[in-house]
N, C-alpha and C positions, 0 to 999 in steps of 0.2 A: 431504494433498497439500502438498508445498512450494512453496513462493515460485518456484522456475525451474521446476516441472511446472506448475503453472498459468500460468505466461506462456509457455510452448511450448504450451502447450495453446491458448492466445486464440491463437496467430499461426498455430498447423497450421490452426485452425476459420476465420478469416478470408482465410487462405491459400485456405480448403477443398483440405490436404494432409495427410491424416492419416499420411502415411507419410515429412515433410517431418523429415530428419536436422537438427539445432539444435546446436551447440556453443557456446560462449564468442567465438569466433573469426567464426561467421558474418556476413555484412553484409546490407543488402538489396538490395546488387550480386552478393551471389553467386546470390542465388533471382529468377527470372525473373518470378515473378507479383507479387512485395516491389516495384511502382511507389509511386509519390507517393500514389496514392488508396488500396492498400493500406496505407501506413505510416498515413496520419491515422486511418483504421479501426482498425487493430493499436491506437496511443499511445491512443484513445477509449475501445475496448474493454476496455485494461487500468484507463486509470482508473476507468472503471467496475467493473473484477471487484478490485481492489486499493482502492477507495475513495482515490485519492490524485487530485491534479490537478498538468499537465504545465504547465508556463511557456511562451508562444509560442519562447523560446531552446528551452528543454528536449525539444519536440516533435522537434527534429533536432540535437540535441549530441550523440545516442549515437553511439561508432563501432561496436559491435557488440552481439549479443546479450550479452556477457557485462557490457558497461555497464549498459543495461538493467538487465539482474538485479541487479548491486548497487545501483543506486539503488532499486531495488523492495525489496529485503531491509532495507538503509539507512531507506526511506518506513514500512514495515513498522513495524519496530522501533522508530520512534522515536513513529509512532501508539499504537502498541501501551503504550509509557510514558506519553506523553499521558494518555490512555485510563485508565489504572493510577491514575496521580498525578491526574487531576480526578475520579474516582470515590474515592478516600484524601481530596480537600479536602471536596467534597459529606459525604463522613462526619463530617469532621470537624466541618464547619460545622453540618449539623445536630444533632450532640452536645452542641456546645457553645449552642445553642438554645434547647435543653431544660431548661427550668427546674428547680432542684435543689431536694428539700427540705432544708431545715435542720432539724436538734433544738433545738430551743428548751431552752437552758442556765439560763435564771432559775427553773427551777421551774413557769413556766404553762402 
């Protein structure tokens, strides 16, 4: 599932509208149930299904779903290198841990 299917998916379920059309362009002026108690639900829910955390600004800087989504694909992606590149150091680090043997070159 992608990054915009699973955030129309948190917003139809907290919506509870499973049949709620989403585009780019959406606001939560245009869906009548999208109040203030919904939107901190929806921001909560995603951080939890996204593993990302929203900034008290960030909670209402979107202007539309398609903001949204790219900050989520954006949070994604760059977890996702995190993620990459501190499992690459952890290798590294413990490689270089590991004591090497040497051949002992005098003959003993």
């Amino acid at each position: 599932m992608t990054v915009e299917e699973r955030m129309r998916q948190v917003i139809r379920e907290v919506l509870d509208d499973d049949d709620l059309e989403l585009t780019d362009d959406t606001t939560a002026a245009d869906i009548e149930a999208w109040d203030s108690l919904a939107h901190i639900n929806i921001m909560f829910t995603l951080e939890s299904e996204f593993n990302v955390q929203f900034t008290d600004t960030q909670l209402y800087q979107f202007r539309n779903v398609g903001e949204l989504r790219r900050f989520l694909d954006g949070s994604i992606s760059q977890s996702a290198f995190r993620s990459t590149h501190a499992a690459m150091t952890q290798r590294s680090a413990r490689s270089s841990a590991i004591p090497h043997r040497h051949r002992r070159t005098d003959g003993g």
